[in-house]
C-alpha positions in Angstrom: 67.2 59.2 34.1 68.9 60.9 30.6 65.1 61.9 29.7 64.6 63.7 33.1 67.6 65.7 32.7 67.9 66.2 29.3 66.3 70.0 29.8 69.4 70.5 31.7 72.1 70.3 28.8 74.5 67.9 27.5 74.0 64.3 29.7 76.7 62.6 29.0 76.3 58.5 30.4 78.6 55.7 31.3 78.1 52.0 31.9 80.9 52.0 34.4 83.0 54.0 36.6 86.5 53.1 34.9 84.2 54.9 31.7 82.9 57.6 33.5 86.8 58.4 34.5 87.5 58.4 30.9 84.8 60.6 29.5 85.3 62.9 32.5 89.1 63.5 31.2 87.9 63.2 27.4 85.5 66.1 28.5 89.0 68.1 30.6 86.9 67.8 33.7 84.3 70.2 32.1 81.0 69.2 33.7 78.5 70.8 35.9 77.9 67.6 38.1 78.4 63.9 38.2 75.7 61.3 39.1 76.8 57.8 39.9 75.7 54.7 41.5 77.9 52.9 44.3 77.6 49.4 42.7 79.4 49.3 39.1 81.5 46.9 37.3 85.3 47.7 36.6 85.6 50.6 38.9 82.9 51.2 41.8 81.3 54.9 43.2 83.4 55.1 45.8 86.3 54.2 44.0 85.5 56.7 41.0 84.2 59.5 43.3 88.2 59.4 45.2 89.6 59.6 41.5 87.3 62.9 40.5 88.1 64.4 44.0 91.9 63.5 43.4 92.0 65.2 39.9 88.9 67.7 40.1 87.6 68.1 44.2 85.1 70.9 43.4 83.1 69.0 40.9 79.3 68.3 43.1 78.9 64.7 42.8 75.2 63.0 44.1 75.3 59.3 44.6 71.8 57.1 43.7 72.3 54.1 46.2 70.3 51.7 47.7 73.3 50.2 49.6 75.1 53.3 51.3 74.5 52.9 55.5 77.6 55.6 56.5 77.5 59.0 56.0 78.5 60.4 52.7 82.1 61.8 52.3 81.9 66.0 52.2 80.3 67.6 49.6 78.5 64.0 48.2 74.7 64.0 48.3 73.3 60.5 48.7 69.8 59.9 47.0 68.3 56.1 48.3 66.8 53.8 45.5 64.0 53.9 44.6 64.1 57.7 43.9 61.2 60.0 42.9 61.9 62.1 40.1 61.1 65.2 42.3 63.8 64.2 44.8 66.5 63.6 42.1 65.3 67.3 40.1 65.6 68.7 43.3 68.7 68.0 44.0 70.3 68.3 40.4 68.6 71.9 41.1 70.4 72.4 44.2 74.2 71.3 43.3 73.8 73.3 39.9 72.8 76.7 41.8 75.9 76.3 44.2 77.8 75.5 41.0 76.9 78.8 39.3 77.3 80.9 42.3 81.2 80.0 42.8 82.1 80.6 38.9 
């Protein structure tokens, strides 16, 4: 997935949503859009997407799931697994034009 986005900027990856947290405040909240799976070790999706709307509620955040059967909490895209790369770029397309349009 870094590969596919890299034309996009700076990609900056975590191996779990406790890390993401971390590099999200190492970064001051600073990024364009946050991608995240719902099943991770130490802190889950849904767990980490309540902390980034606690500290940071504008930031567009898209969840790749295979496992998600309820509808997404405002403002969260879901994307199912598998993805196609034109659905994900899409997407990515979509929450960064909103995100240049409010700044």
């Amino acid at each position: 997935m870094a590969r596919l986005l890299r034309p996009y900027g700076t990609i900056i990856q975590a191996s779990n949503g406790q890390e993401a947290l971390t590099l999200l405040e190492k970064e001051s909240w600073q990024v364009d859009l946050v991608i995240t799976d719902l099943t991770m070790p130490k802190m889950d999706g849904l767990q980490l997407i309540e902390r980034i709307h606690a500290t940071c509620c504008d930031l567009p955040i898209i969840v790749i799931s295979g496992q998600y059967q309820t509808a997404p909490p405002a403002g969260i895209q879901i994307i199912g697994k598998p993805w196609q790369d034109n659905e994900l770029l899409a997407a990515v397309d979509q929450h960064l034009q909103k995100n240049k349009t409010r700044n």
